[in-house]
C-alpha positions as CSV (number, residue, x, y, z in Angstrom):
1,X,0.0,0.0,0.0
2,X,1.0,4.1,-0.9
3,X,0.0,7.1,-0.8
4,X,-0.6,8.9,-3.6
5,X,-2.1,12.6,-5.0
6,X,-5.7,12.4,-6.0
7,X,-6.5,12.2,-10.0
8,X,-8.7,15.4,-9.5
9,X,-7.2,17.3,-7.1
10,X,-6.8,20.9,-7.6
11,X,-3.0,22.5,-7.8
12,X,-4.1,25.0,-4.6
13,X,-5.9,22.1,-2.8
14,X,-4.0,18.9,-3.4
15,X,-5.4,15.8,-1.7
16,X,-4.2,12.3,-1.1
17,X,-5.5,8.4,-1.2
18,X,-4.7,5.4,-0.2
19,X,-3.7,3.5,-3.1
20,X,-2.8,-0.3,-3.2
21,X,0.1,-2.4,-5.4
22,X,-2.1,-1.9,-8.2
23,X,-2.8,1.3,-7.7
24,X,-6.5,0.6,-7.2
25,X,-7.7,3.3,-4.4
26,X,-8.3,1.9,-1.0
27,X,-9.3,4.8,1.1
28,X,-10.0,8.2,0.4
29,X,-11.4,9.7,2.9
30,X,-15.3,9.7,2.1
31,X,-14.5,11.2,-1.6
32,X,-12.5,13.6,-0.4
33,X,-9.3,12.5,-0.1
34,X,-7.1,13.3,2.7
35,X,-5.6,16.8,3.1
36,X,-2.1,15.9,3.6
37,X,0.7,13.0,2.9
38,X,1.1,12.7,6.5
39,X,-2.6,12.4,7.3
40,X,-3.0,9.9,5.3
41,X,-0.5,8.0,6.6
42,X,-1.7,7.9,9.9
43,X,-5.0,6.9,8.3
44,X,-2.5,4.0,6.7
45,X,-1.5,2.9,10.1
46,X,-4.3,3.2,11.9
47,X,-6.6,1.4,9.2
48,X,-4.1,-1.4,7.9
49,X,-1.5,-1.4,9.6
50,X,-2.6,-2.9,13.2
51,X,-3.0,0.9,14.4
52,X,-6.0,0.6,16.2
53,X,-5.4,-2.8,17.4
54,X,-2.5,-1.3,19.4
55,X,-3.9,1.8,21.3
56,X,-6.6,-0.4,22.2
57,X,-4.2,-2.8,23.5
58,X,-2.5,0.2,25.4
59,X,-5.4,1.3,26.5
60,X,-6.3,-2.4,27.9
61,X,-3.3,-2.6,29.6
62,X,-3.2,1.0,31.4
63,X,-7.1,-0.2,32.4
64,X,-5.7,-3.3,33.9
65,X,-2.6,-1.7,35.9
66,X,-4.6,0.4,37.5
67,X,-7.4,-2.2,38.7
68,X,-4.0,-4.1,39.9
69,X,-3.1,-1.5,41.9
70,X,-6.1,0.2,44.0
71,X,-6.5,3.7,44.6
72,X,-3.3,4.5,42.6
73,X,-5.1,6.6,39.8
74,X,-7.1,8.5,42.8
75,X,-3.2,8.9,44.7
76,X,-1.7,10.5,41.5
77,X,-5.1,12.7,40.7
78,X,-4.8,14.2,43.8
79,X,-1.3,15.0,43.2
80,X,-1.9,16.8,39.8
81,X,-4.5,18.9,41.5
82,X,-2.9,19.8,44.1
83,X,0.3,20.5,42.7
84,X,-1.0,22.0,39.1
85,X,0.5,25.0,39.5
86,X,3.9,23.8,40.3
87,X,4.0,21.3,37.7
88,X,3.4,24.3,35.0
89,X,5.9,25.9,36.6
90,X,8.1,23.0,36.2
91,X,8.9,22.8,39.7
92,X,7.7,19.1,40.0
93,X,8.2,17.2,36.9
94,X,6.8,13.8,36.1
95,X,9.7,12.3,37.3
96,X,8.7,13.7,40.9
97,X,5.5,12.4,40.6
98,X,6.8,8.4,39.6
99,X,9.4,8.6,42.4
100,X,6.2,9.3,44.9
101,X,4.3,6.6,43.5
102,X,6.9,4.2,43.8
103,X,7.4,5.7,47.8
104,X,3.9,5.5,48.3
105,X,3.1,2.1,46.5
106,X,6.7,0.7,45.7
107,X,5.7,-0.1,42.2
108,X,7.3,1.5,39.2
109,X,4.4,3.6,36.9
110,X,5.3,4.2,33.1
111,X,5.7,8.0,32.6
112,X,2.6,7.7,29.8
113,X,0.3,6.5,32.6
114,X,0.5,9.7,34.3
115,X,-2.2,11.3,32.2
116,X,-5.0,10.4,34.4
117,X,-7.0,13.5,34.5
């Protein structure tokens, strides 16, 4: 599978499909086409490509860490809140926040589970 420019897209407005070995279109966006290269390459991976099928996965596995560990996701939602301002600041970094975690629960919490809010 490619990306390629749209037969009739306009030189101002130039839109792109998803095209296979054949060059037989695949996707394009509802008739429309997508409005850049890169957008439809994202549409690639999430479409064909096992794209969906992994954020779902990571979004399984975040689901089932914090049923694992109780009250975690309430711990580290309290400390965002109560520390918002200092963490725009930059005066406590994420890094602050796993070291308290693992003080508090003595587990180790990847950085992108953090996002809890």
């Amino acid at each position: 599978m490619k990306i390629r420019l749209k037969d009739n897209s306009e030189k101002h407005d130039p839109r792109f499909v998803i095209v296979d070995d054949n060059d037989k279109i695949i996707d394009d966006a509802q008739g429309y086409g997508y409005k850049s290269k890169a957008k439809a390459a994202k549409a690639l991976w999430y479409k064909f490509k096992g794209g969906e099928n992994k954020i779902k996965q990571k979004q399984k596995d975040k689901a089932d860490f914090f049923k694992r560990h109780d009250g975690l996701k309430e711990y580290i939602s309290n400390i965002q809140i109560c520390y918002f301002k200092e963490m725009y600041r930059g005066e406590v970094t994420d890094q602050d926040i796993i070291n308290e975690v693992k003080k508090e629960f003595g587990i180790d919490i990847p950085k992108e589970y953090l996002d809890v809010l």
